[in-house]
Backbone bond lengths (Angstrom), bond angles and torsions (degrees), N, CA, C in turn:
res aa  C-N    CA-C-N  psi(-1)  N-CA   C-N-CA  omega(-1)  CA-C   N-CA-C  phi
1 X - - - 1.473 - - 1.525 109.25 -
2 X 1.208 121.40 120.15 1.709 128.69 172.33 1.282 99.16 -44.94
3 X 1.380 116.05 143.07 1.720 113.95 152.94 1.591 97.73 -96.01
4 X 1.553 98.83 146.00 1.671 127.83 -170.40 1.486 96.76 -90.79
5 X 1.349 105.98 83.80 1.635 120.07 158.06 1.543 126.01 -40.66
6 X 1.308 128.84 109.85 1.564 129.29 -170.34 1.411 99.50 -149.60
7 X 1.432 100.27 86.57 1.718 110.28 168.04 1.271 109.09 -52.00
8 X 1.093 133.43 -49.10 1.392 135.71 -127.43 2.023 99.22 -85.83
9 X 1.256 100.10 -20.35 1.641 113.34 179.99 1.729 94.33 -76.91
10 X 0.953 104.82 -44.45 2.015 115.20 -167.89 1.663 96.44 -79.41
11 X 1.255 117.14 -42.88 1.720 97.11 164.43 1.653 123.00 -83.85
12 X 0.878 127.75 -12.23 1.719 140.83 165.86 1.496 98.77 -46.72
13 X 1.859 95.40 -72.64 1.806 113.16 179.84 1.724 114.53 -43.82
14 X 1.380 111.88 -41.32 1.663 118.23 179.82 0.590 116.73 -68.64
15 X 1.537 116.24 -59.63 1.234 125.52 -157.22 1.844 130.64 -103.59
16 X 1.507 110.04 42.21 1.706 105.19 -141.70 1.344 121.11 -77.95
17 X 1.532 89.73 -19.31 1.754 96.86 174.48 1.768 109.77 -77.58
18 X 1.294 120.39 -42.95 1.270 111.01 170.42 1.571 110.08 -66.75
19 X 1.348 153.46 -32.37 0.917 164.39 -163.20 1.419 93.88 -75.24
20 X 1.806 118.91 -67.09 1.160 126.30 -156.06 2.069 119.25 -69.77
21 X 1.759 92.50 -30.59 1.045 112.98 164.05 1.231 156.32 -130.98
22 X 1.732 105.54 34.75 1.377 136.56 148.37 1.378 141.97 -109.11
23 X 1.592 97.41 -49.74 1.618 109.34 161.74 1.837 117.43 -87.90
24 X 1.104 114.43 -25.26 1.737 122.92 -175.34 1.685 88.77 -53.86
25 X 1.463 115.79 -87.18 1.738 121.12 -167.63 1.443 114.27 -39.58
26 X 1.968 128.42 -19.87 1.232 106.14 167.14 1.618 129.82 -111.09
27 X 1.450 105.91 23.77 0.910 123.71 173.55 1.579 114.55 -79.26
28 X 1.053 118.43 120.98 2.134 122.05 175.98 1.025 123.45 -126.81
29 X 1.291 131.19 13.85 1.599 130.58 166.93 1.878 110.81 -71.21
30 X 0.725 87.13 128.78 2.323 92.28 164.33 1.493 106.96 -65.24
31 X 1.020 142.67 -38.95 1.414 147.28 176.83 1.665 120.61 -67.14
32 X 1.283 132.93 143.52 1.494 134.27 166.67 1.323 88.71 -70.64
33 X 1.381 143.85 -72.04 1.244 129.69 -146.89 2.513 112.65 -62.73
34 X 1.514 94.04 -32.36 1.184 75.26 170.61 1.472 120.22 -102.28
35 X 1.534 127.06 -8.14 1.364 105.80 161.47 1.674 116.28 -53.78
36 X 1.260 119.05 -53.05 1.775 126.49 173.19 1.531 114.34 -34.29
37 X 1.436 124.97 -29.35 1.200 137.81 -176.23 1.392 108.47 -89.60
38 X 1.496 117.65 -42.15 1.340 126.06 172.37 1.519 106.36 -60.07
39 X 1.262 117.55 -41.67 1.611 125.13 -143.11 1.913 89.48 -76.11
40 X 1.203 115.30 -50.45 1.271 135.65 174.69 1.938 110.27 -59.57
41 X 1.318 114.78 -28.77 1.496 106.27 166.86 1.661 115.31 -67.73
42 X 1.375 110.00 -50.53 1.527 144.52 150.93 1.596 98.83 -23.97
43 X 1.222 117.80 -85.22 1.653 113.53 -170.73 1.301 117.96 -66.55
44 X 1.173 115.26 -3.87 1.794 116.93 177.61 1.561 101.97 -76.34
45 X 1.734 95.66 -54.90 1.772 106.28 -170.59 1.463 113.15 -62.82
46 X 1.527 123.60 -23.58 1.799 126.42 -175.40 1.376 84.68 -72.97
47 X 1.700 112.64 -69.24 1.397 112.10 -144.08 1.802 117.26 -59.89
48 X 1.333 101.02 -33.67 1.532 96.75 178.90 1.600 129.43 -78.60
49 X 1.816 90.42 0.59 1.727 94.85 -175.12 0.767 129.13 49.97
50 X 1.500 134.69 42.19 1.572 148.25 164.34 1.445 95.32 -69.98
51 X 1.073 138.84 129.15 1.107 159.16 141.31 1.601 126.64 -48.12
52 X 0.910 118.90 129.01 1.569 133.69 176.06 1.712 125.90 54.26
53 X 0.863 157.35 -140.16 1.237 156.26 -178.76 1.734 109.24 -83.61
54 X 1.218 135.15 28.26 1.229 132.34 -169.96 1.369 98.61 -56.95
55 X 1.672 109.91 149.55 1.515 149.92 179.22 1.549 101.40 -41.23
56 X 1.935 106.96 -60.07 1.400 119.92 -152.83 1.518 84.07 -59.75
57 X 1.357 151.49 -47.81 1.435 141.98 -158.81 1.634 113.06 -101.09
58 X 1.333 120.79 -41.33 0.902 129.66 173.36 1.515 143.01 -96.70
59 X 1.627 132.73 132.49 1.270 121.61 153.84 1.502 131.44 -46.96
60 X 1.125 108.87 -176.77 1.958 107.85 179.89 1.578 79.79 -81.03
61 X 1.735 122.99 -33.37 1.529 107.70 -164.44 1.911 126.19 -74.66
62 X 1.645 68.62 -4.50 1.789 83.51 -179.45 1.650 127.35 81.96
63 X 1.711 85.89 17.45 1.735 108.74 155.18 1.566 126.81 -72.75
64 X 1.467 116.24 164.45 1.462 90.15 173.56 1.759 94.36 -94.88
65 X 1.615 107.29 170.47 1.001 112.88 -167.91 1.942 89.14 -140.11
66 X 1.439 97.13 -174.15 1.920 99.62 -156.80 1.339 118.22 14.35
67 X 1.149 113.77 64.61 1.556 125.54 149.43 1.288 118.11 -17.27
68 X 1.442 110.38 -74.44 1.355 120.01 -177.50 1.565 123.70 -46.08
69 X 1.452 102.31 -42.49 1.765 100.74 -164.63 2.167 94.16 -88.24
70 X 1.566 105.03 -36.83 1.303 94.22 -167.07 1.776 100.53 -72.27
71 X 1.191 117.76 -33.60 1.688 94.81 -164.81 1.770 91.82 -86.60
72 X 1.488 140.66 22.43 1.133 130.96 147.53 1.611 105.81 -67.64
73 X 1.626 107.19 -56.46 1.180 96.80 -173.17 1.555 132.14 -78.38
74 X 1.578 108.34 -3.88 1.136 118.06 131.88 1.773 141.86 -29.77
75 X 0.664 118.17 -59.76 1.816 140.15 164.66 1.457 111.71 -70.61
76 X 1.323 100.80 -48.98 1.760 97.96 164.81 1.505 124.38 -55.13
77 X 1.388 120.49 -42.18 1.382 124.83 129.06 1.602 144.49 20.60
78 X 1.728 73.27 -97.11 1.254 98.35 173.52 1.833 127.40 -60.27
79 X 1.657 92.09 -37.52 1.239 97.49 176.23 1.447 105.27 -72.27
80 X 0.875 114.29 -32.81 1.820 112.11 172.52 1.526 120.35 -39.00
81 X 1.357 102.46 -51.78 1.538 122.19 -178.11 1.370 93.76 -64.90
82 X 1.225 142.04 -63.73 1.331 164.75 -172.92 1.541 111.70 -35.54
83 X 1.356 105.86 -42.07 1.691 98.47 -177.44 1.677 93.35 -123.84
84 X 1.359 121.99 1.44 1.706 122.24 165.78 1.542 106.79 93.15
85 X 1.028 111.84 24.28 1.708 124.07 -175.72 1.917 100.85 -112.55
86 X 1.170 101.74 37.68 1.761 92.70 -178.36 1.347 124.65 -75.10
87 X 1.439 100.13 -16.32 1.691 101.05 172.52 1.371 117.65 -75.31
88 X 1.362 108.99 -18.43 1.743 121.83 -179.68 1.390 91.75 -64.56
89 X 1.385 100.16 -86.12 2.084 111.24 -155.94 1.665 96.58 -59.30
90 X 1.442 130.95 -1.18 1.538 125.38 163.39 1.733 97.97 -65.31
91 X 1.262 112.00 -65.74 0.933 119.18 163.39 1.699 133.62 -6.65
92 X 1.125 96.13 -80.85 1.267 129.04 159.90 1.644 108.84 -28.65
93 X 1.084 105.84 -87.68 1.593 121.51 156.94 1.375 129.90 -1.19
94 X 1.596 96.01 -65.29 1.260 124.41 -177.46 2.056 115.88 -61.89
95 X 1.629 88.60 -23.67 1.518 100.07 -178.81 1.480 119.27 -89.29
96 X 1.158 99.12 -30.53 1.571 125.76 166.12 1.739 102.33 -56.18
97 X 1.009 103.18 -84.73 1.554 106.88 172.06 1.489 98.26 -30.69
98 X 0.897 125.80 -102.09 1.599 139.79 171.57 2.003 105.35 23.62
99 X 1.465 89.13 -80.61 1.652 128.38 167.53 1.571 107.33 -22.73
100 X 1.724 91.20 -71.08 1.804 91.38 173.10 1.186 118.99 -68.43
101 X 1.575 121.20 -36.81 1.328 100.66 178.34 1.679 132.94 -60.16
102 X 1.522 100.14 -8.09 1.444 109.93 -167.56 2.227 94.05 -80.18
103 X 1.054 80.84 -34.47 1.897 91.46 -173.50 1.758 89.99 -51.68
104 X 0.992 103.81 -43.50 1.889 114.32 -144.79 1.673 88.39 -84.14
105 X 1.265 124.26 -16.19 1.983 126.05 -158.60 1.957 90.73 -101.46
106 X 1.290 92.11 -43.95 1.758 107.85 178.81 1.263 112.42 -67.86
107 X 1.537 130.89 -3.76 1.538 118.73 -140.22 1.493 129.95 11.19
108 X 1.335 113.80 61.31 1.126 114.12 177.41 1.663 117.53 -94.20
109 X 1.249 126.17 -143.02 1.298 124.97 179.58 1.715 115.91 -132.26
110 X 1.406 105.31 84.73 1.269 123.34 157.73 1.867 111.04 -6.91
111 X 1.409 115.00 106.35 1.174 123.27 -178.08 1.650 117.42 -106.07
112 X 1.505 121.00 50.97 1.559 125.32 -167.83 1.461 100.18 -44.77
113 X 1.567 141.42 -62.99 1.028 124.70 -176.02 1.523 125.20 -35.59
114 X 1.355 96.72 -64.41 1.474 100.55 178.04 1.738 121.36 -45.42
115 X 1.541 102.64 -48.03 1.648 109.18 -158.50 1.671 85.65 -74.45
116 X 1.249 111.42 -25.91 1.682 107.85 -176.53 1.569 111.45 -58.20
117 X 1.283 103.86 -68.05 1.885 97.83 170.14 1.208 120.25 -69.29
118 X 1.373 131.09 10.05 1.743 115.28 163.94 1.391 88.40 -81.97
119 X 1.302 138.36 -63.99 1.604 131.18 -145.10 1.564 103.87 -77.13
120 X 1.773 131.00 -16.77 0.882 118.73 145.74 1.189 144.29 -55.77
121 X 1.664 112.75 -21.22 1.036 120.32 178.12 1.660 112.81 -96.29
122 X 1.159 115.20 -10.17 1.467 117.98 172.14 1.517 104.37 -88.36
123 X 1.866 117.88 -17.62 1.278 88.48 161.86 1.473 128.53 -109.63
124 X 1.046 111.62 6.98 1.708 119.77 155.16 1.366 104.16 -57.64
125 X 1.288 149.48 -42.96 1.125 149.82 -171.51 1.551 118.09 -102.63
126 X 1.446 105.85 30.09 1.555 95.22 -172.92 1.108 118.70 -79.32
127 X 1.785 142.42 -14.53 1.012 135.66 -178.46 1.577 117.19 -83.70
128 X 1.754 105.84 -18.69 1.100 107.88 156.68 1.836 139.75 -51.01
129 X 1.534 78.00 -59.97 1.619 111.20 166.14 1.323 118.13 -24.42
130 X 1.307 100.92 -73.77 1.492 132.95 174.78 1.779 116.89 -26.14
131 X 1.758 99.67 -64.47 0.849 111.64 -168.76 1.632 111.64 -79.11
132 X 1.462 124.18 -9.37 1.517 144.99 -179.12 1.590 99.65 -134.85
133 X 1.093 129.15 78.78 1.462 147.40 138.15 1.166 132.66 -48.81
134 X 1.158 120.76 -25.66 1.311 134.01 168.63 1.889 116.85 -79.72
135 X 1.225 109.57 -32.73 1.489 118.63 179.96 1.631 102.73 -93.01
136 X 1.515 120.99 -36.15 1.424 117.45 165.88 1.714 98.76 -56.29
137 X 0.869 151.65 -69.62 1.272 155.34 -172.79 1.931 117.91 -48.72
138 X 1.211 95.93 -17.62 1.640 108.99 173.84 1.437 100.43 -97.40
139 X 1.261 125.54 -45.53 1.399 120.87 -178.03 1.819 128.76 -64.63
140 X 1.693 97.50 -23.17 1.393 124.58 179.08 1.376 107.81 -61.78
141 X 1.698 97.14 -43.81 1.966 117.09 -160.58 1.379 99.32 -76.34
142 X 1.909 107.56 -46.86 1.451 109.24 179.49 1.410 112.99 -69.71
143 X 1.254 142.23 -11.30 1.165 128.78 177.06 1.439 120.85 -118.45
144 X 1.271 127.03 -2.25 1.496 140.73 -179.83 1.226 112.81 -134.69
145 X 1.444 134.60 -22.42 1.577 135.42 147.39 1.032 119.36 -92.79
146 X 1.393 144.80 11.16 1.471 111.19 -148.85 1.279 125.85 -64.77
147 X 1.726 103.63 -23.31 2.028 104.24 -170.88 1.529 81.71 -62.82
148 X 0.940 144.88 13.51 2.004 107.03 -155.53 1.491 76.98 -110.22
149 X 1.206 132.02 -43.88 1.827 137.93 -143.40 1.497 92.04 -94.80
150 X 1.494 144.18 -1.52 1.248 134.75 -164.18 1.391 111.32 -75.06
151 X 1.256 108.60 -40.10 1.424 120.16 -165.50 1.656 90.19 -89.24
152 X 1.218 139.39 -16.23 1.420 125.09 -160.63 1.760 99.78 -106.96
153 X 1.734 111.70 -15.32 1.324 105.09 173.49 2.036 119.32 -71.04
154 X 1.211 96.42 158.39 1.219 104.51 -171.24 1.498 97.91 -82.92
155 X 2.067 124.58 151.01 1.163 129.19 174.80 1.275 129.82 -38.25
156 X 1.261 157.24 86.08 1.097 149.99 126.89 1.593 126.31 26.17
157 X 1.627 119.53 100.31 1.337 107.51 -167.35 1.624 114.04 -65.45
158 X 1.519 128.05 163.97 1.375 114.33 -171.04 1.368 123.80 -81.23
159 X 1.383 97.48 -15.14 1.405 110.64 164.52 1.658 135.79 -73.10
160 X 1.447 109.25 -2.51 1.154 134.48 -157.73 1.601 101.19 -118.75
161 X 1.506 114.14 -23.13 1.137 115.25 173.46 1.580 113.09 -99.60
162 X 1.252 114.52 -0.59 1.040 100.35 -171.26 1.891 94.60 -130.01
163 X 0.856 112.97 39.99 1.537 151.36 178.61 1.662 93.98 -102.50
164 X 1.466 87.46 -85.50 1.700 96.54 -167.31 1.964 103.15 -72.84
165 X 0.717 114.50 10.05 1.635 109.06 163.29 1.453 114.96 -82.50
166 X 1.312 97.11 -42.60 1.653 111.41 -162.49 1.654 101.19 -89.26
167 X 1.696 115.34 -10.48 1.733 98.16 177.57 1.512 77.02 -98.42
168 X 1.041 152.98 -50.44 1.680 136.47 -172.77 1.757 113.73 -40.89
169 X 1.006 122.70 -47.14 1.557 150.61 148.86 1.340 110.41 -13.72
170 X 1.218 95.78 -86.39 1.936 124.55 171.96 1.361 110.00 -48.55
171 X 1.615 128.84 -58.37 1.378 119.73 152.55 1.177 132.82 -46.33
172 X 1.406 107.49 -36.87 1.911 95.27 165.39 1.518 136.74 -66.82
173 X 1.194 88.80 -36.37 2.102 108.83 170.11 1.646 109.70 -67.93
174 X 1.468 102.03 -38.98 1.981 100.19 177.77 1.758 110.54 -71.15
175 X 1.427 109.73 -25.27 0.972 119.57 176.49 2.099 117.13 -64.28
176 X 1.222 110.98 -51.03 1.245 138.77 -173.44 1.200 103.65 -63.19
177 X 2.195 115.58 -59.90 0.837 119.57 -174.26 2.018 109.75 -68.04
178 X 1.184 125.60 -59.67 1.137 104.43 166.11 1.839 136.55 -58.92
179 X 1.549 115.87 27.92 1.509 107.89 151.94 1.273 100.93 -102.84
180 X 0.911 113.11 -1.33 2.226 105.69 176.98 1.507 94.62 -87.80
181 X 0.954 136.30 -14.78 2.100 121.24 155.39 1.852 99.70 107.84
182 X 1.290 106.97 -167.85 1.389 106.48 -170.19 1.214 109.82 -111.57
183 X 1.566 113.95 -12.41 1.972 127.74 162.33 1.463 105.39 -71.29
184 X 0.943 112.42 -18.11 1.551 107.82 -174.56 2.164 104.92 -77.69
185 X 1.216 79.82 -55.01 1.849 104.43 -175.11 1.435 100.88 -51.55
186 X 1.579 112.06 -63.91 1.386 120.14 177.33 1.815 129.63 -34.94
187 X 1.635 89.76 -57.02 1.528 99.61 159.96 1.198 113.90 -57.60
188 X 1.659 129.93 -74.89 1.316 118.74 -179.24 1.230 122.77 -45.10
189 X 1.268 160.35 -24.02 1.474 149.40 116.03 1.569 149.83 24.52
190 X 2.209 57.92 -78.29 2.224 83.30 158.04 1.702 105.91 -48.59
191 X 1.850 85.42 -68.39 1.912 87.38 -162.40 1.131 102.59 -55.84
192 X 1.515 145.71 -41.65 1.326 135.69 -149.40 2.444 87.35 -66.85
193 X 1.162 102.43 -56.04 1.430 109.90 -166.07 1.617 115.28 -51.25
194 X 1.457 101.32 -35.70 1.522 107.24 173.44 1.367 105.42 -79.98
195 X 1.198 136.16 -17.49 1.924 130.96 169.11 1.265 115.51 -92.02
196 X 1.555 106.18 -13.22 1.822 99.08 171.14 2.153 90.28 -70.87
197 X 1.372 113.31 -47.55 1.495 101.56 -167.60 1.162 93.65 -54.33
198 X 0.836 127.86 -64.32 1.810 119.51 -161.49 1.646 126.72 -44.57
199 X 1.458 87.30 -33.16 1.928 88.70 -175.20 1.835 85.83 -89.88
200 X 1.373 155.02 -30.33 0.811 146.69 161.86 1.604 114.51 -21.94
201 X 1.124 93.13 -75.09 1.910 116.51 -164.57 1.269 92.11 -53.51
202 X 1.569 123.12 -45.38 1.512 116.43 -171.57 2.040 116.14 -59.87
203 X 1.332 83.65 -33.07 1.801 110.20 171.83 1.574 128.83 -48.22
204 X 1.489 83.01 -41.24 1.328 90.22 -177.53 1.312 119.48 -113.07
205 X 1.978 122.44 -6.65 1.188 126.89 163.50 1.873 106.85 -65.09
206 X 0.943 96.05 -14.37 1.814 111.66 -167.58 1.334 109.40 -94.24
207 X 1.369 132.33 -10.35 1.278 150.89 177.91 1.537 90.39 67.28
208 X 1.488 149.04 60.74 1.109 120.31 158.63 1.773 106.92 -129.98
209 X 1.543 91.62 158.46 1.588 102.42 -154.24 1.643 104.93 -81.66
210 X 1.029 137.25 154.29 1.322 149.17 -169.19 1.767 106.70 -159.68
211 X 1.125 107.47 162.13 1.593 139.06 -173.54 2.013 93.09 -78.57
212 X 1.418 89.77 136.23 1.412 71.65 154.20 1.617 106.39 -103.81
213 X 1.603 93.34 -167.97 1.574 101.66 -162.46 1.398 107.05 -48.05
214 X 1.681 101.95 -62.98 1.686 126.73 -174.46 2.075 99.86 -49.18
215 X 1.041 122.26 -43.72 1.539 122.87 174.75 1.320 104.90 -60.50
216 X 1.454 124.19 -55.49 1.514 119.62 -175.48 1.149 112.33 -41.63
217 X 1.574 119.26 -58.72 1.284 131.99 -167.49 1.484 114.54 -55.91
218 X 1.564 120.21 -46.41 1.119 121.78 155.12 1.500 139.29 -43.03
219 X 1.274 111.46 -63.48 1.246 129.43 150.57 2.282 110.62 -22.30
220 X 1.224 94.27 -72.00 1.225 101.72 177.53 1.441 126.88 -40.71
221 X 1.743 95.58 -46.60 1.904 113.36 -169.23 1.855 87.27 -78.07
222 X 1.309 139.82 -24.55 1.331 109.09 -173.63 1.565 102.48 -86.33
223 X 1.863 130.18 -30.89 0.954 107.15 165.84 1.244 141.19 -66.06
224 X 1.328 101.50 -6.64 1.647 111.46 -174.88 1.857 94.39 -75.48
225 X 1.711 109.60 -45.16 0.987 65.69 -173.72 1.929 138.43 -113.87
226 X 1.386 86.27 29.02 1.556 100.63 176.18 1.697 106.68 -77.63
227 X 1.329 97.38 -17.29 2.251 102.09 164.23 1.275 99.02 -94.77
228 X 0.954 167.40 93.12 1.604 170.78 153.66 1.547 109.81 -176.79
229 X 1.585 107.75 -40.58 1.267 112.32 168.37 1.736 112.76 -74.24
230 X 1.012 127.01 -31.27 1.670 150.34 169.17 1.398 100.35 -41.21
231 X 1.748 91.42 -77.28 1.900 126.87 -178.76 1.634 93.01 -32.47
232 X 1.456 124.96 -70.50 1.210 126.73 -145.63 1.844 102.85 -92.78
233 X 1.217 126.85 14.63 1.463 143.43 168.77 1.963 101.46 -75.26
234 X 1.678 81.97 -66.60 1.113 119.99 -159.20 1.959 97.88 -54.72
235 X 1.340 112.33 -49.51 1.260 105.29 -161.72 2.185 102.69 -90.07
236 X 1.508 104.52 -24.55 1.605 97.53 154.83 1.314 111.86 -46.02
237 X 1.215 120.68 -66.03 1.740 126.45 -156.12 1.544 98.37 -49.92
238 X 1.767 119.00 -37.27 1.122 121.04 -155.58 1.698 101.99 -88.78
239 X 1.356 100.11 -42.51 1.363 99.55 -173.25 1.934 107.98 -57.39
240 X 1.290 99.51 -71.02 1.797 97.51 157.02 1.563 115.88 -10.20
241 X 1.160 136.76 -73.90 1.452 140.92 -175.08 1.048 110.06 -54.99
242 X 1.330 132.14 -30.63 1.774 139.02 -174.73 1.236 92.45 -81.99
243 X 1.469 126.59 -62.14 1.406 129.54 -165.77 1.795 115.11 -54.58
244 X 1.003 111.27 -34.86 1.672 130.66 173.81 1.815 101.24 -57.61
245 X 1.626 98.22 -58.37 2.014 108.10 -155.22 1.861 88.40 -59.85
246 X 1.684 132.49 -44.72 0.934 138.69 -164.93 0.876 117.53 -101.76
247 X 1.580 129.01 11.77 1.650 127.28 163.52 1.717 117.70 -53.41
248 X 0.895 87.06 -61.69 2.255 113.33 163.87 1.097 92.72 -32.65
249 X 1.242 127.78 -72.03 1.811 127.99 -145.58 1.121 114.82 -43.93
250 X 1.641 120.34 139.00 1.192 121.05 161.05 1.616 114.12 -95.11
251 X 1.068 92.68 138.22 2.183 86.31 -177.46 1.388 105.84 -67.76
252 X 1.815 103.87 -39.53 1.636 84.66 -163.77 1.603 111.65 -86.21
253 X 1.282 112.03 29.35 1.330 103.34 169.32 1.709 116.84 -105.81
254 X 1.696 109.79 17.01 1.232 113.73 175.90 1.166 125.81 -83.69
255 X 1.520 115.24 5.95 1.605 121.84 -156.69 1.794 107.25 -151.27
């Protein structure tokens, strides 16, 4: 059974005078669940030391604004403090910020949902992270730089592209095929099952040898998976080479 990690009880307990008399007075929700949410917008904006009314937290009205991505990186934070790695997920932070500011330099369109579940998901995985820094740092570039790293990634084998063509492909047809319903499938079945007999009988009036069904299937699952085993050669070797070109990189020199 996981134990259910909750910094925020273990810094309350530590910390109560700073708790009680820094973050307590700007907290204003009636609810436990949204002061905790507030408290965490609050600890994103101290801890990263952004200075003055910045965009990434604030309206012109002097609300906070992206909720979602800042009180992620809020908690990300916290967990920082939490296992004593705060200069890391500051870090971290700092790239995040970074990220949006590039949206905000581009005038592009600020995506809080999205940027909200990447940094959630970097902090569900922080002990991973931690220990692989180098792939946290590819995942940052791939998901908050990517135009910048396109030209700096290494070629793509052709087999690898045409891998991911054919599962984009395959998702579109599973897609298509499930709005035609499960009466549709069902019937086609039948007929498909009554024309396997038919080309059968013709098979064997003809004396020629064929698989049976149960062999096909077999047959199939080992080629499937000596290409998957291939597929997943193919994309180590590749991933390796990316991980090398972007070890060097500095993030904050993408913006």
């Amino acid at each position: 059974m996981n134990k259910v990690i909750r910094p925020l009880i273990a810094y309350k307990r530590l910390n109560p005078e700073l708790y009680n008399k820094v973050y307590l007075p700007l907290l204003e929700s009636n609810s436990a669940k949204g002061r905790e949410n507030e408290f965490y917008l609050w600890y994103a904006n101290l801890e990263l030391g952004i200075k003055g009314m910045d965009s990434f937290f604030w309206t012109t009205k002097g609300e906070f604004t992206n909720k979602g991505t800042v009180s992620e990186v809020g908690r990300l934070l916290l967990y920082g403090w939490y296992f004593n790695i705060g200069d890391w997920t500051k870090e971290i932070g700092i790239y995040i910020y970074n990220a949006y500011k590039k949206t905000e330099k581009n005038k592009e369109t600020f995506n809080d949902l999205d940027f909200a579940k990447a940094v959630k998901y970097i902090r569900e995985n922080i002990k991973y992270y931690y220990q692989n820094k180098t792939e946290l740092k590819f995942y940052i570039l791939e998901t908050f730089f990517n135009d910048e790293i396109q030209e700096l990634l290494p070629e793509k084998p052709k087999e690898l592209i045409e891998h991911e063509s054919t599962i984009k492909f395959g998702e579109l047809i599973s897609k298509a095929r499930r709005k035609k319903g499960v009466d549709y499938w069902m019937n086609k079945s039948e007929d498909f099952e009554g024309y396997s007999y038919y080309l059968e009988e013709i098979l064997e009036n003809y004396n020629i040898d064929f698989l049976s069904f149960e062999d096909y299937i077999k047959k199939e699952k080992i080629n499937s998976n000596e290409y998957f085993d291939r597929i997943e050669r193919l994309e180590e070797t590749y991933n390796t080479s990316i991980i090398n070109k972007i070890e060097p990189l500095e993030l904050t020199k993408l913006i």
